[in-house]
PDB file of N, H, CA, C and O in Angstrom:
ATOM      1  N   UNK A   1      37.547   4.943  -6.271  1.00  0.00           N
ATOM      2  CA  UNK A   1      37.597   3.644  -5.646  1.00  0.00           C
ATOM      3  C   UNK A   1      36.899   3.674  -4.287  1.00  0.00           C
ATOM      4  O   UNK A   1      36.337   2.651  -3.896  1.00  0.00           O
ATOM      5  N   UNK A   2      36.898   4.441  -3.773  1.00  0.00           N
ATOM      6  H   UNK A   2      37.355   5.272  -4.091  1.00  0.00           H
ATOM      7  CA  UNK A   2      36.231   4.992  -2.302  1.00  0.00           C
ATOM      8  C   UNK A   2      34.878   5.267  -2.319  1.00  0.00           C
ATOM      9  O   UNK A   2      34.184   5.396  -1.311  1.00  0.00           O
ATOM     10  N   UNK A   3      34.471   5.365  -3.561  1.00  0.00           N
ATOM     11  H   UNK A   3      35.035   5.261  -4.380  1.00  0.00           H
ATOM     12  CA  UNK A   3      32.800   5.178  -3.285  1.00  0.00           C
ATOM     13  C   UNK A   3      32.384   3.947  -3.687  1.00  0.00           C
ATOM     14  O   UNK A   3      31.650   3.293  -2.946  1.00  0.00           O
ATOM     15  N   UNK A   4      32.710   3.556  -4.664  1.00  0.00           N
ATOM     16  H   UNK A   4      33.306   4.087  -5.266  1.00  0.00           H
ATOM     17  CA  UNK A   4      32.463   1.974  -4.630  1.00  0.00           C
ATOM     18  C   UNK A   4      32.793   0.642  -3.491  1.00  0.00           C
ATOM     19  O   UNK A   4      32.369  -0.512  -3.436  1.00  0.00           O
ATOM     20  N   UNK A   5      33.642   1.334  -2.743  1.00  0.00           N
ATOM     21  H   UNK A   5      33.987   2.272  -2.787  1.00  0.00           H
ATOM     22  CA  UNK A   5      33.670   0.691  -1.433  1.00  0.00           C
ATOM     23  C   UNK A   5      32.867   1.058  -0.626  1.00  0.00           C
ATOM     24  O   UNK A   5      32.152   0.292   0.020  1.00  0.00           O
ATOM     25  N   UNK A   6      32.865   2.309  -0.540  1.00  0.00           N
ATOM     26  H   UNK A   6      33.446   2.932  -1.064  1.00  0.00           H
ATOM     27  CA  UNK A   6      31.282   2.897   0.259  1.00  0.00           C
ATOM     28  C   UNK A   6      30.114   1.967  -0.329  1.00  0.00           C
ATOM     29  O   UNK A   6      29.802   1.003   0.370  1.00  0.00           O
ATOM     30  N   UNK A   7      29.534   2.129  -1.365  1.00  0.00           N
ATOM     31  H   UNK A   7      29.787   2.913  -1.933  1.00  0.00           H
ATOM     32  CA  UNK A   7      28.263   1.170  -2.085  1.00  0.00           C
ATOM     33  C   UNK A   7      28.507  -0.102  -1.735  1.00  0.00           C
ATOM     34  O   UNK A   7      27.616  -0.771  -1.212  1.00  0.00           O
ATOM     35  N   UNK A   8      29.585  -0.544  -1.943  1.00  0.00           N
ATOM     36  H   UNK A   8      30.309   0.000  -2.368  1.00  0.00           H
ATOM     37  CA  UNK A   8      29.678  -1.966  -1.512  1.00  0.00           C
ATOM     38  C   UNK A   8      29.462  -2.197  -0.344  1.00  0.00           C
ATOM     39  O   UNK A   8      28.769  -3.189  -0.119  1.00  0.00           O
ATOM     40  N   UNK A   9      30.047  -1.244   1.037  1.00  0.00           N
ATOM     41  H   UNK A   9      30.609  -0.438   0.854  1.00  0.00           H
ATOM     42  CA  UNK A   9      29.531  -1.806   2.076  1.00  0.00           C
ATOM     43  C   UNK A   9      28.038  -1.638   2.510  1.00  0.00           C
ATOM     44  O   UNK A   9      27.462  -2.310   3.366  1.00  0.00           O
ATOM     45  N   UNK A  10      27.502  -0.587   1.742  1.00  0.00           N
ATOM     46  H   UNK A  10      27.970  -0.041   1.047  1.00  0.00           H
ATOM     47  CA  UNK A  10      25.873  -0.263   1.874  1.00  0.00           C
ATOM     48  C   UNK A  10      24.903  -0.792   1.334  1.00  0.00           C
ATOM     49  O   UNK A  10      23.720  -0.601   1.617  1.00  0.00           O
ATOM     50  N   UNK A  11      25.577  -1.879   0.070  1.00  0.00           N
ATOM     51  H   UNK A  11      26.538  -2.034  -0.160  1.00  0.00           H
ATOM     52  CA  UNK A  11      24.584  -2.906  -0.193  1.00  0.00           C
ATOM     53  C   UNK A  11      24.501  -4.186   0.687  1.00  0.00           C
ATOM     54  O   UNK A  11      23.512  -4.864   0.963  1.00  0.00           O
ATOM     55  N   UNK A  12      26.343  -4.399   1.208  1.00  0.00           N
ATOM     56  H   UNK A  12      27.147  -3.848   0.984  1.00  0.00           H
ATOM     57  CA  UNK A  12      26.160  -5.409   2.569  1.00  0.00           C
ATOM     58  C   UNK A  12      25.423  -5.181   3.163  1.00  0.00           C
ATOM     59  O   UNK A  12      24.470  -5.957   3.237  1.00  0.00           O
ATOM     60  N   UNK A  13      25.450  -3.956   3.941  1.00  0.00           N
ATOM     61  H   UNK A  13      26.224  -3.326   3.881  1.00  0.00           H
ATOM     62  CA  UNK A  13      24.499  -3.967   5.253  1.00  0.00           C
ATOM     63  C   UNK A  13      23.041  -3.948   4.847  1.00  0.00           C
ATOM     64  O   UNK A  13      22.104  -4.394   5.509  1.00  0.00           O
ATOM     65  N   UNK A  14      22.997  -3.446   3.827  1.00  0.00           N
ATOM     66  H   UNK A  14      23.759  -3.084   3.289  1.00  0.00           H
ATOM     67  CA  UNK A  14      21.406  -3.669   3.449  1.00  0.00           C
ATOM     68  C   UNK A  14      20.457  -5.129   3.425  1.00  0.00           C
ATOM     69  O   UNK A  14      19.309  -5.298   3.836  1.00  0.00           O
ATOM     70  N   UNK A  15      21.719  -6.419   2.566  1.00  0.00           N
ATOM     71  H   UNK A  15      22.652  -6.281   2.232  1.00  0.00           H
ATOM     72  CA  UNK A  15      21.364  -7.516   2.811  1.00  0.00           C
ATOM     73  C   UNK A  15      21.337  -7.885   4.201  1.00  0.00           C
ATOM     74  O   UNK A  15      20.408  -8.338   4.870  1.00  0.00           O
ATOM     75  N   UNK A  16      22.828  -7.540   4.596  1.00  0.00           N
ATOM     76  H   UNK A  16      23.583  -7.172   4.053  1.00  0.00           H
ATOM     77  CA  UNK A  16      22.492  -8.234   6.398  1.00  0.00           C
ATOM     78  C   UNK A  16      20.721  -7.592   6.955  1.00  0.00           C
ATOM     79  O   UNK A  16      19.788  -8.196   7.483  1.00  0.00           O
ATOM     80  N   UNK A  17      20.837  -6.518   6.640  1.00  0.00           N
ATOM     81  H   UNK A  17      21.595  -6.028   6.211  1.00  0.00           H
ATOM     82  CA  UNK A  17      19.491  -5.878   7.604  1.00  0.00           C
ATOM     83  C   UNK A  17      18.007  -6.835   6.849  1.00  0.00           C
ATOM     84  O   UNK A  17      17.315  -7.551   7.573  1.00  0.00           O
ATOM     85  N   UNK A  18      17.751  -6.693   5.501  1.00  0.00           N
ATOM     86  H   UNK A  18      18.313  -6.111   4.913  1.00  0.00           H
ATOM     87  CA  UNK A  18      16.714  -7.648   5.165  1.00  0.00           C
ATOM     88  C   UNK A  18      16.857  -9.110   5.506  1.00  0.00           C
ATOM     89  O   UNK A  18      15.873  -9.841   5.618  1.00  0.00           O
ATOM     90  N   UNK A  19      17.794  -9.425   5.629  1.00  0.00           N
ATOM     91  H   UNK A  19      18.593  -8.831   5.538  1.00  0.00           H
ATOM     92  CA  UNK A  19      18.361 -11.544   6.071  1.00  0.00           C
ATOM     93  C   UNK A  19      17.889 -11.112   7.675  1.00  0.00           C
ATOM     94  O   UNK A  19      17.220 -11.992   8.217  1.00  0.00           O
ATOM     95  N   UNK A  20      18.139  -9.896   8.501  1.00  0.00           N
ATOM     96  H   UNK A  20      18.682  -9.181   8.061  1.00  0.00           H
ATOM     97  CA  UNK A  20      17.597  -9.949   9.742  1.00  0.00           C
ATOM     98  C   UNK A  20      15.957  -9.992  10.158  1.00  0.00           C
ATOM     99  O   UNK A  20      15.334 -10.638  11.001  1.00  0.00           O
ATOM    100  N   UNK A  21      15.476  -8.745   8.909  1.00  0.00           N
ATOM    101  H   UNK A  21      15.982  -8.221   8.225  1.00  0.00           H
ATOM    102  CA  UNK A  21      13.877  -9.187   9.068  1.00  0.00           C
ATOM    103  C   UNK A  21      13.551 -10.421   8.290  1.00  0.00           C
ATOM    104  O   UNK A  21      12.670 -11.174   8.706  1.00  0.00           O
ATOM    105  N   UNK A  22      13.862 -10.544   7.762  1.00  0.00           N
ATOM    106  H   UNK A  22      14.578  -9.932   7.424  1.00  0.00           H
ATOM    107  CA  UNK A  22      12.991 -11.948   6.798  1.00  0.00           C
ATOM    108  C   UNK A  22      13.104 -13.150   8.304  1.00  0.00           C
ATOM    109  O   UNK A  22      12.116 -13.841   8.554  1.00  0.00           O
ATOM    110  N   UNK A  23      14.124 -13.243   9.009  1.00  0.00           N
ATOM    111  H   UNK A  23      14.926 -12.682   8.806  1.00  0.00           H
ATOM    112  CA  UNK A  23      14.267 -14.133   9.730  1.00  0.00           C
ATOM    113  C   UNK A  23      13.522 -14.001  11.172  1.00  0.00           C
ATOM    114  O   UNK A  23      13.072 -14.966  11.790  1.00  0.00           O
ATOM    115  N   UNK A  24      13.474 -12.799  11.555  1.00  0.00           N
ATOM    116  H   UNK A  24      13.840 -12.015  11.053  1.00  0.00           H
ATOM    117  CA  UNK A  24      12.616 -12.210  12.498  1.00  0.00           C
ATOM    118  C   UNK A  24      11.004 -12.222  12.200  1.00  0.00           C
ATOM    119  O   UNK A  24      10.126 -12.508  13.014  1.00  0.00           O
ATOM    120  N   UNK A  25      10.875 -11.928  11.154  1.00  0.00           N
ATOM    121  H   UNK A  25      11.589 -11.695  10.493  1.00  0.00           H
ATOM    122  CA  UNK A  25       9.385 -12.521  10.716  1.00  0.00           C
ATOM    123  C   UNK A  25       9.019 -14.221  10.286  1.00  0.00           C
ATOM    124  O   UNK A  25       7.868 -14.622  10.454  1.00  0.00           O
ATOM    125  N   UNK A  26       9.727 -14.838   9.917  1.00  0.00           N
ATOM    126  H   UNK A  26      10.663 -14.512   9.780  1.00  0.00           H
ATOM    127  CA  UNK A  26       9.640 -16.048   9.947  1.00  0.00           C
ATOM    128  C   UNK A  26       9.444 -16.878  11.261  1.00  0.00           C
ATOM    129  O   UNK A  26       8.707 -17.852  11.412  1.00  0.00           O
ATOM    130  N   UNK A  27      10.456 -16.137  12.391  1.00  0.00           N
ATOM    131  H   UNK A  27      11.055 -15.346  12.268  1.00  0.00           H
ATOM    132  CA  UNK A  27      10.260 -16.603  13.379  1.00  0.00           C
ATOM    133  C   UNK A  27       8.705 -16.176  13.996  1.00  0.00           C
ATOM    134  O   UNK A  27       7.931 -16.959  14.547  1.00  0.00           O
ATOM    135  N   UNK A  28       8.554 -15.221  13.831  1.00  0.00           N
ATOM    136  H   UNK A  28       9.183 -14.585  13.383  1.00  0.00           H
ATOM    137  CA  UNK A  28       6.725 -14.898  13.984  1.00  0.00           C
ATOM    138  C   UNK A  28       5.758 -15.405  14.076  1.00  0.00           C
ATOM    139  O   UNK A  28       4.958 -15.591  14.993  1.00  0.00           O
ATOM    140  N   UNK A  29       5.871 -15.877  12.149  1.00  0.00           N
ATOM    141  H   UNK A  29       6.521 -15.725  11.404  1.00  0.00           H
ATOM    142  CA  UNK A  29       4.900 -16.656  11.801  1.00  0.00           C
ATOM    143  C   UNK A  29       4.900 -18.101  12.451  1.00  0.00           C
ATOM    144  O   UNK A  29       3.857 -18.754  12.497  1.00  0.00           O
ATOM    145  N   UNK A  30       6.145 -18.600  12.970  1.00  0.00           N
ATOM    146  H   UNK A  30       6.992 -18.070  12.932  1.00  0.00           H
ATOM    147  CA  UNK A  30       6.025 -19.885  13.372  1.00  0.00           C
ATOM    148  C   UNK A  30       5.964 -19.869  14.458  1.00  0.00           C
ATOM    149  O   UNK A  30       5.768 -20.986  14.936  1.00  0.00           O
ATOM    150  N   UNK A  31       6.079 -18.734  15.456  1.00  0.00           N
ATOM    151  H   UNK A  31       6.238 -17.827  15.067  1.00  0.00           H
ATOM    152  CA  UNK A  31       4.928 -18.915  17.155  1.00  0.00           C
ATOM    153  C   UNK A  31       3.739 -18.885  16.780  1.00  0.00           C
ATOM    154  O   UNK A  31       2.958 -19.804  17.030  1.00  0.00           O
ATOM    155  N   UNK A  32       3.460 -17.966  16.211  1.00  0.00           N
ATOM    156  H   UNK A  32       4.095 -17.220  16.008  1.00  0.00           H
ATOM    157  CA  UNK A  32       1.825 -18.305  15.690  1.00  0.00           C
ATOM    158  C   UNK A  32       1.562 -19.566  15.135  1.00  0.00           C
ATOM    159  O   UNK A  32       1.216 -20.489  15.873  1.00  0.00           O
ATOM    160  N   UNK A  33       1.713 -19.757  13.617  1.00  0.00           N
ATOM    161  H   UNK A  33       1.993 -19.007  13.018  1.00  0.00           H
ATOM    162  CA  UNK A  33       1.429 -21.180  13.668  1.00  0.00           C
ATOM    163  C   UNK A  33       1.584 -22.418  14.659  1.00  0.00           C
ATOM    164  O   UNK A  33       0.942 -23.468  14.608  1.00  0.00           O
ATOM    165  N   UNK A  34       2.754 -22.005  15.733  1.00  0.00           N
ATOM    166  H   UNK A  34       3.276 -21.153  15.774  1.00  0.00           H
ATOM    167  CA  UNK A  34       2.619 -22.950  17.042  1.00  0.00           C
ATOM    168  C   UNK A  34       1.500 -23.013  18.106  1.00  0.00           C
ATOM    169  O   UNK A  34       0.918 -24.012  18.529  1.00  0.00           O
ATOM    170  N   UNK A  35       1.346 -21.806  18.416  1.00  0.00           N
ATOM    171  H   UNK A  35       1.819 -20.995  18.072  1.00  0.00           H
ATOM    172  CA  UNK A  35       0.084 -21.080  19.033  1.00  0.00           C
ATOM    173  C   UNK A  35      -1.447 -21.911  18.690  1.00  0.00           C
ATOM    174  O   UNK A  35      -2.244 -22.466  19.446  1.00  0.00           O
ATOM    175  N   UNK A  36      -1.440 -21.707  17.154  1.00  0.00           N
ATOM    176  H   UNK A  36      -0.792 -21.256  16.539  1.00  0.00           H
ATOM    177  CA  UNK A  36      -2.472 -22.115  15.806  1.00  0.00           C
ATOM    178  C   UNK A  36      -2.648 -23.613  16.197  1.00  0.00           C
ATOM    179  O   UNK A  36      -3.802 -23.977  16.420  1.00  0.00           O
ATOM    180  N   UNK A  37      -1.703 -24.470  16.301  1.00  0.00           N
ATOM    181  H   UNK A  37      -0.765 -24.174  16.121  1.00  0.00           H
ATOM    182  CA  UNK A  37      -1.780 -25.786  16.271  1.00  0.00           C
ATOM    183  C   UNK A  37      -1.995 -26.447  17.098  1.00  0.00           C
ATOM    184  O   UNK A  37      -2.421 -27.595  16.972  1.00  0.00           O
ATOM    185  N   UNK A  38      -1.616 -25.565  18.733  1.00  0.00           N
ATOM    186  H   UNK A  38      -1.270 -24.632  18.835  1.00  0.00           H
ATOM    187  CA  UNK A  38      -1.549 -26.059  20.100  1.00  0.00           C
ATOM    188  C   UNK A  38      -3.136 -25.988  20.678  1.00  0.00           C
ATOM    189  O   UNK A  38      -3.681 -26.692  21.528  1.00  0.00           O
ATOM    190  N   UNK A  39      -3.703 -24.777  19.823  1.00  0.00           N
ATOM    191  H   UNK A  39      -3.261 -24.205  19.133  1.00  0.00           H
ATOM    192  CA  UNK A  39      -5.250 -24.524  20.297  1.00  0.00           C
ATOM    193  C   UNK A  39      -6.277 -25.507  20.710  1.00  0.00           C
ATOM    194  O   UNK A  39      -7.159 -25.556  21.567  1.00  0.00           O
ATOM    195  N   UNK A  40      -5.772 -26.357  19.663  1.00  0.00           N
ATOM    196  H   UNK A  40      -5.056 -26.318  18.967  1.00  0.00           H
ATOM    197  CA  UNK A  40      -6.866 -27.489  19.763  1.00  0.00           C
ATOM    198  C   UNK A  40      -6.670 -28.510  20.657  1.00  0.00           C
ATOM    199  O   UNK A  40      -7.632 -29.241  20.894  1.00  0.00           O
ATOM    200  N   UNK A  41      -5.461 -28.741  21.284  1.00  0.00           N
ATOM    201  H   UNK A  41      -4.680 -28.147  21.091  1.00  0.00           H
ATOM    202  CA  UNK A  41      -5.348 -29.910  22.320  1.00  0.00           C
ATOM    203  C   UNK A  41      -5.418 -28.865  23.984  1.00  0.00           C
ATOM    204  O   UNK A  41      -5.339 -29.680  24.903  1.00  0.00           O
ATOM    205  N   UNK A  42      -5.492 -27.946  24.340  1.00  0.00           N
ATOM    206  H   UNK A  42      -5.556 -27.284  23.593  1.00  0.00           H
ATOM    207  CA  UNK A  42      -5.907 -27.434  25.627  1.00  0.00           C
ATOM    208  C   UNK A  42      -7.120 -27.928  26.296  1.00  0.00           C
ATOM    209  O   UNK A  42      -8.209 -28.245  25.819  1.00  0.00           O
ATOM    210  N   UNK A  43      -6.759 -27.923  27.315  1.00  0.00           N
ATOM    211  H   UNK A  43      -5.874 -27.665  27.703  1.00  0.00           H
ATOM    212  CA  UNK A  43      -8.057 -28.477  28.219  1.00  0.00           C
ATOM    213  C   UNK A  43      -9.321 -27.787  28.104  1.00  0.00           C
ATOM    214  O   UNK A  43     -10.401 -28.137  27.627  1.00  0.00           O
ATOM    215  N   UNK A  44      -8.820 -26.440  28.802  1.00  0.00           N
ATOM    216  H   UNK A  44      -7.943 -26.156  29.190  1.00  0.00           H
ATOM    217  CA  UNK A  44      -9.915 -24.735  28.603  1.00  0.00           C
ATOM    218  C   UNK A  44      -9.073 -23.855  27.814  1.00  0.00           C
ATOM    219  O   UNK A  44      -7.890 -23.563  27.990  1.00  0.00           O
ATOM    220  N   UNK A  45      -9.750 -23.544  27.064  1.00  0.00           N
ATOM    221  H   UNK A  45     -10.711 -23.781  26.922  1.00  0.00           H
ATOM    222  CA  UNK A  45      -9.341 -22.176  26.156  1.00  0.00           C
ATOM    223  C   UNK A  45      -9.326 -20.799  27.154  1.00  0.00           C
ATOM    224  O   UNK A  45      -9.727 -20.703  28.314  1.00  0.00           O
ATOM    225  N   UNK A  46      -8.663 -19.681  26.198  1.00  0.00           N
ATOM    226  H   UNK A  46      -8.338 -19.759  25.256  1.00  0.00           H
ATOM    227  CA  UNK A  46      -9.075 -18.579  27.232  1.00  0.00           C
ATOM    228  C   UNK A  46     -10.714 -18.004  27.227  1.00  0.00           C
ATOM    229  O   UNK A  46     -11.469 -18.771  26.629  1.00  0.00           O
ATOM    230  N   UNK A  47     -11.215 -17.065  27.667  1.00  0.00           N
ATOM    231  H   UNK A  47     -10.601 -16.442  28.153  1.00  0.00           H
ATOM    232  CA  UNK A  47     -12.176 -16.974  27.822  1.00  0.00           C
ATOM    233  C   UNK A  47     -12.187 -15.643  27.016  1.00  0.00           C
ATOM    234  O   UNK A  47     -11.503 -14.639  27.211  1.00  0.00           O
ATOM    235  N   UNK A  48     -13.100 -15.868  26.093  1.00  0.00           N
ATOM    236  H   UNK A  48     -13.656 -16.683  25.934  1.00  0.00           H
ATOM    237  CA  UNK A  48     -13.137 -14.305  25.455  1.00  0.00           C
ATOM    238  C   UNK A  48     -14.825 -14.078  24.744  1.00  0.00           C
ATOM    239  O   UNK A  48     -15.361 -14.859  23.957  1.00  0.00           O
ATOM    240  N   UNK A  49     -15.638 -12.328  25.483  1.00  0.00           N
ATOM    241  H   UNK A  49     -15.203 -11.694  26.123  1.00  0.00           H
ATOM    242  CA  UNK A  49     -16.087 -12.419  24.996  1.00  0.00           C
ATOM    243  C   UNK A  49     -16.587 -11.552  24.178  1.00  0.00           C
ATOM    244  O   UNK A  49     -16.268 -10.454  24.633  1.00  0.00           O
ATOM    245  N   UNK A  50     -17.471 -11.352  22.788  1.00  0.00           N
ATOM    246  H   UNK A  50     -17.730 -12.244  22.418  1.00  0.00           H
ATOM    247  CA  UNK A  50     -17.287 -10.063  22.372  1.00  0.00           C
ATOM    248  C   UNK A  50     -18.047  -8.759  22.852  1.00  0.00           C
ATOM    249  O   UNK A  50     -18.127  -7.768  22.125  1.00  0.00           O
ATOM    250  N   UNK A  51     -18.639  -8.822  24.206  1.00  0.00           N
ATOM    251  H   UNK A  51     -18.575  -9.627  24.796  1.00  0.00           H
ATOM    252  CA  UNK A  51     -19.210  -7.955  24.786  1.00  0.00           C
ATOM    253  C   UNK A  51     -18.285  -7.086  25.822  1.00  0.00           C
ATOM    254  O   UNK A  51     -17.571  -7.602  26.682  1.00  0.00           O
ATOM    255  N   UNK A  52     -18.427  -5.598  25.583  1.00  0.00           N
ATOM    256  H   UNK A  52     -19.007  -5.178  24.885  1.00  0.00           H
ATOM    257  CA  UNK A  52     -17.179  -4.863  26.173  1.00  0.00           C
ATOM    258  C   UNK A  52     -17.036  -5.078  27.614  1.00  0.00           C
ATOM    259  O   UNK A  52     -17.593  -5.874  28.370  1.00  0.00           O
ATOM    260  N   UNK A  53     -16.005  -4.018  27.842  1.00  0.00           N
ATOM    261  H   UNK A  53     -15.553  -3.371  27.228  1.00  0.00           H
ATOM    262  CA  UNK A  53     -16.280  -4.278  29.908  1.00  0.00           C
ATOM    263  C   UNK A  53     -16.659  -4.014  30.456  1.00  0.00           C
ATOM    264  O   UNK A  53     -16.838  -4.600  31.524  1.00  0.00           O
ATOM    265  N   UNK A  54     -17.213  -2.576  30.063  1.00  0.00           N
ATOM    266  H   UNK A  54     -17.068  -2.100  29.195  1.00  0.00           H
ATOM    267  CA  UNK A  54     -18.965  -1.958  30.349  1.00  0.00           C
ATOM    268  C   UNK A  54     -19.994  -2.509  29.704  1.00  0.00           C
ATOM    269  O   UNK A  54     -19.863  -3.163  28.669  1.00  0.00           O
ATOM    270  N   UNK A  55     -21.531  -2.182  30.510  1.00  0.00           N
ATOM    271  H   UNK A  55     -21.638  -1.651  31.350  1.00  0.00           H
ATOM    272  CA  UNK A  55     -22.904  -2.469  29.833  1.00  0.00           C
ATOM    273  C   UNK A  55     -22.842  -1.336  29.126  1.00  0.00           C
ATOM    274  O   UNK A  55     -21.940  -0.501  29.189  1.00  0.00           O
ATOM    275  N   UNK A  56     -23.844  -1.302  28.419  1.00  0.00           N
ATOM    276  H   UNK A  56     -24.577  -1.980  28.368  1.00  0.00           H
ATOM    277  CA  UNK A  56     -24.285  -0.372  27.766  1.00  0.00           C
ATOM    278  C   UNK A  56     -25.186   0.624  29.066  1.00  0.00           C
ATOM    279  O   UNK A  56     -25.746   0.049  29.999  1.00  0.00           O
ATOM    280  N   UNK A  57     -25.192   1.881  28.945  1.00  0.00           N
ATOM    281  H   UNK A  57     -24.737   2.347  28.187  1.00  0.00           H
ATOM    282  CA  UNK A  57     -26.032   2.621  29.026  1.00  0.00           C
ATOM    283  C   UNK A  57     -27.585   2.276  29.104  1.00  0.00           C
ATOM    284  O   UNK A  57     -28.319   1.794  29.966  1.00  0.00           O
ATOM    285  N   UNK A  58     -27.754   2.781  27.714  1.00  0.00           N
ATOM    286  H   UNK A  58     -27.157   3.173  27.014  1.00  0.00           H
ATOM    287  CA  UNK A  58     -29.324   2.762  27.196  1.00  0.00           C
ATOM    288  C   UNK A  58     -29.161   2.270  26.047  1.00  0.00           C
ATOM    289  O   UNK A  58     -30.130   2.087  25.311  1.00  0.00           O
TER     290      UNK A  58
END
């Protein structure tokens, strides 16, 4: 009876722990998609460009 209470509480915590990421990543995706949506009404964007922070050499 004592290991099946053991399993039982180790499949609980297993759900609690995946119901914690699924929700932690959901929340993610929806700063980003907030982020995503807000882009387009800013005055100035940030400034980014794809040239490093050094010149080149040669």
């Amino acid at each position: 009876m004592f290991e099946y209470e053991m399993a039982a509480a180790r499949s609980a915590d297993l759900i609690r722990r995946a119901d914690e990421y699924r929700r932690a990543r959901e929340a993610r995706e929806a700063r980003k998609a907030l982020r995503r949506s807000s882009r387009g009404r800013e005055a100035e964007g940030p400034v980014r460009t794809q040239r490093g922070r050094f010149t080149r050499a040669a």
